[in-house]
C-alpha positions in Angstrom: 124.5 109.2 112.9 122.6 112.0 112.9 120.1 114.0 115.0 116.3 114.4 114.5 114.0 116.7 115.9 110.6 115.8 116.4 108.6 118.9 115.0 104.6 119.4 115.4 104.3 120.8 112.5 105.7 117.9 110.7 103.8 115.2 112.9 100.7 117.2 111.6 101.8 117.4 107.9 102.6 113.5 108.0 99.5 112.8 109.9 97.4 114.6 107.2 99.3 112.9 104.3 99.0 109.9 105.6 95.3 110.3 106.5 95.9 109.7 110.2 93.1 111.5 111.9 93.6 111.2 115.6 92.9 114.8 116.5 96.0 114.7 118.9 98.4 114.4 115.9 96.8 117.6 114.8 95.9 119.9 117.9 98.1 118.7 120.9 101.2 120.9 120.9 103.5 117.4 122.2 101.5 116.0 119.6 102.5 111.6 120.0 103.5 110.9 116.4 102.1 108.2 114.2 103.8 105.1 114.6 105.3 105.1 110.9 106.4 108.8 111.3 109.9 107.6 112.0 109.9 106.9 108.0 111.0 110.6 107.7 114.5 109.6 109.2 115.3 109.5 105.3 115.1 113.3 105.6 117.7 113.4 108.3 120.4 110.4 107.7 122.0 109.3 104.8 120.5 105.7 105.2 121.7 104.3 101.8 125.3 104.6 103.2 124.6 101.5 104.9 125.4 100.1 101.5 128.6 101.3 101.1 129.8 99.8 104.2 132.5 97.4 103.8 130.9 94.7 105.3 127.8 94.9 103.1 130.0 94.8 99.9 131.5 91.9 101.4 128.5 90.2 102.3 127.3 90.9 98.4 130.6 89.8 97.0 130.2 86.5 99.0 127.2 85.3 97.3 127.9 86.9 94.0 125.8 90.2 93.6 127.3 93.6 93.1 125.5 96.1 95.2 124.3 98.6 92.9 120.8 101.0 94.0 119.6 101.3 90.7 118.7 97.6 91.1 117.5 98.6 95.1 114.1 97.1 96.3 112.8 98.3 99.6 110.5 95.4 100.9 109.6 96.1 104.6 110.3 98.1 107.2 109.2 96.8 110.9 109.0 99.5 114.1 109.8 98.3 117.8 109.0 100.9 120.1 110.8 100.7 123.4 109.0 102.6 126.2 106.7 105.4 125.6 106.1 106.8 122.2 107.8 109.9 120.8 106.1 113.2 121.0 106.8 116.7 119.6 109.4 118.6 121.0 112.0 116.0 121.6 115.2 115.4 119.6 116.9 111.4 119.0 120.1 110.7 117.7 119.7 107.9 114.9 122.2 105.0 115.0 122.7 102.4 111.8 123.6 99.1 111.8 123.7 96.2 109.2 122.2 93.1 110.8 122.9 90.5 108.0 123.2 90.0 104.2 121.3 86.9 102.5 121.4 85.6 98.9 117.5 84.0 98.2 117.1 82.3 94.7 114.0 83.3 92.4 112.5 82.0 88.8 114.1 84.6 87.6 117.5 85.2 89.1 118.7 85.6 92.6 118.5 88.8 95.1 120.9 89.7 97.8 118.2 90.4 100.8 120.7 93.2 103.2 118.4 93.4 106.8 119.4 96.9 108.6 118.5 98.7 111.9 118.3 102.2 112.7 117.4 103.2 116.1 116.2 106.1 117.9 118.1 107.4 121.6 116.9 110.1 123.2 118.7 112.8 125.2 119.2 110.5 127.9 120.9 108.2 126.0 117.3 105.8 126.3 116.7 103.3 123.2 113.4 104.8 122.3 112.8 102.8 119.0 113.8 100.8 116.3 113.2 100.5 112.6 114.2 97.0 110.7 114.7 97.4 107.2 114.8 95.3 104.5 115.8 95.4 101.0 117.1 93.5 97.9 119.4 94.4 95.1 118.0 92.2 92.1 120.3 90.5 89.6 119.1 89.8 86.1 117.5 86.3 85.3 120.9 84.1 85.5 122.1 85.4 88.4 124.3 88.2 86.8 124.5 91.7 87.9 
């Protein structure tokens, strides 16, 4: 877990480099931030840890695939907001969870698909949002690590 403070200055520097152009993301000092800002948790928790948990080894040990990050594919990342949007000046604790891990077969070798939430709570202990990750650790054509 970790906390994250939502900063104007940074909604404006993502908005920018991102090309979001709502004038509120750039002038309103509790600037609403872009609904992909929450990207930047990356900057504030250690997200890849939720490889080393033991369940995901186990998971990737059941179906044969050694979790390794050089082989890591990010694929999607879905956002569930839950109530109003987050705005500059607030602070969420993050939370991480692994939801499941899958083995799915391809031409050229099979890839462990490990599905992951992190979610947002405010202050007040309110579920605010909710990112769904989802990557893949690739094997080599065979099926071997």
């Amino acid at each position: 877990m970790a906390v994250m403070p939502i900063e104007r200055g940074k909604i404006r520097e993502y908005a920018a480099a991102t090309g979001a152009s709502r004038a509120e993301y750039l002038d309103d000092p509790f600037a609403p931030i872009p609904p992909t800002f929450l990207a930047t948790v990356v900057f504030w928790d250690d997200l890849p840890r939720v490889f080393d948990l033991p369940e995901t080894r186990a998971g990737c040990a059941a179906i044969g695939v050694v979790p390794d990050v050089r082989r890591l594919l990010s694929l999607e990342q879905e956002y569930v907001f839950h109530g109003e949007i987050l705005h500059a000046g607030e602070t969420v604790d993050t939370g991480l969870r692994l939801d499941s891990v899958d083995l799915k077969e391809r031409r050229s070798g099979s890839m462990a698909l490990v599905r992951f939430t992190v979610t947002f709570t405010d202050s007040a202990g309110e579920l605010r949002a909710e990112c769904h990750y989802t990557s893949a650790f690739l094997t080599s054509v065979g099926g071997s690590a």
